[in-house]
N, C-alpha and C positions, 0 to 999 in steps of 0.2 A: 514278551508281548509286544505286539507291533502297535503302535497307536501315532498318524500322521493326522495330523488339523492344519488345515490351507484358509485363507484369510486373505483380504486383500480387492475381492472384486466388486463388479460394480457393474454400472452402465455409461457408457462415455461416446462422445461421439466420433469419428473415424479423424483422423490425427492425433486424438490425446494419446493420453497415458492413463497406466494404472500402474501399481507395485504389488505383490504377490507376495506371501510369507506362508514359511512352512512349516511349526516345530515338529518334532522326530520325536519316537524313541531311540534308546539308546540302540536296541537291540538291529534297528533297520540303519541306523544313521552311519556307526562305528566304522571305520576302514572302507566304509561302502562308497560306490560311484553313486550321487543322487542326481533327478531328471525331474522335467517338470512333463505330463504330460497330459493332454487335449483332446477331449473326445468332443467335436462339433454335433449338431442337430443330426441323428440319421447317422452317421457313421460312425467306424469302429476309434477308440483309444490308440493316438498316437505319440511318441517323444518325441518334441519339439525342440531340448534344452537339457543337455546334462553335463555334470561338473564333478571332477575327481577330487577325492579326500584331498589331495594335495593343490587343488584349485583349478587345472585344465580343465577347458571347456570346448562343446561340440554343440553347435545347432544345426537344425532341421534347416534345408535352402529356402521355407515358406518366413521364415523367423531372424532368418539369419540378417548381421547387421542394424536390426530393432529394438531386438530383445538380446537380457544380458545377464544369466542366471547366478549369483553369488551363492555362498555359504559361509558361516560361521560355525566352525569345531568346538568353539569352547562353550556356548549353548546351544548346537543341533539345530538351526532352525539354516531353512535353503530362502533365496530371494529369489525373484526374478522381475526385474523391471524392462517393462511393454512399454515402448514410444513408436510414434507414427502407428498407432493402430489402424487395421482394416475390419468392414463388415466381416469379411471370412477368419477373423482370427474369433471370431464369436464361437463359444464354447464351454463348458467344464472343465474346469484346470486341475488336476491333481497331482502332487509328489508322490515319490513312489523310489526307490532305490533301483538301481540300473547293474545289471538285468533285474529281474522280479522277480521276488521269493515264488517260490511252490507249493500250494495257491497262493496267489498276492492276494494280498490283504491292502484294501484302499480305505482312505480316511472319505471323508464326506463331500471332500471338493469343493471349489468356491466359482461359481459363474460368472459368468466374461461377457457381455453384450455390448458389442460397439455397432452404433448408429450409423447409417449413411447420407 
């Protein structure tokens, strides 16, 4: 059973920060590569932010050097901590395992609004 809960967001204005959290289930988390990823106003769900069970990580060029996505193995849960925010990083954030199950199953997401 897939079950992702994201947590973390807020409204802040363009420089802050926020910090993102994601606990997993076992089922989606285990051996899996996990991502954080962002569906803004009007457009389609994109990966911004993914990190390998052994800690490698890859960001999207809109994110990259900002944002810094962690994980924790031994309780499942993915971070990802957002500095120097931009209005366009405003969004719905969701984890999700990399690539994504068939059908992905999303948790609820957590919203991102930064001010200008």
């Amino acid at each position: 059973q897939v079950q992702l809960v994201e947590s973390g967001g807020g409204l802040v204005q363009a420089g802050g920060s926020l910090r993102l959290s994601c606990a997993a289930s076992r089922s989606i988390f285990r051996m899996n590569d996990m991502g954080w990823y962002r569906q803004a106003p009007g457009k389609q769900r994109d990966l911004v932010a993914r990190i390998t069970f052994g800690g490698t990580t890859e960001y999207a060029d809109s994110v990259k050097g900002r944002f810094t996505i962690s994980r924790d193995n031994a309780i499942r849960t993915v971070g990802l901590q957002m500095n120097s925010l931009k209005p366009e990083d405003t969004g719905v954030y969701y984890c999700n395992g990399v690539p994504l199950g068939v059908p992905p199953r999303w948790g609820q997401g957590t919203q991102v609004t930064v001010s200008s």
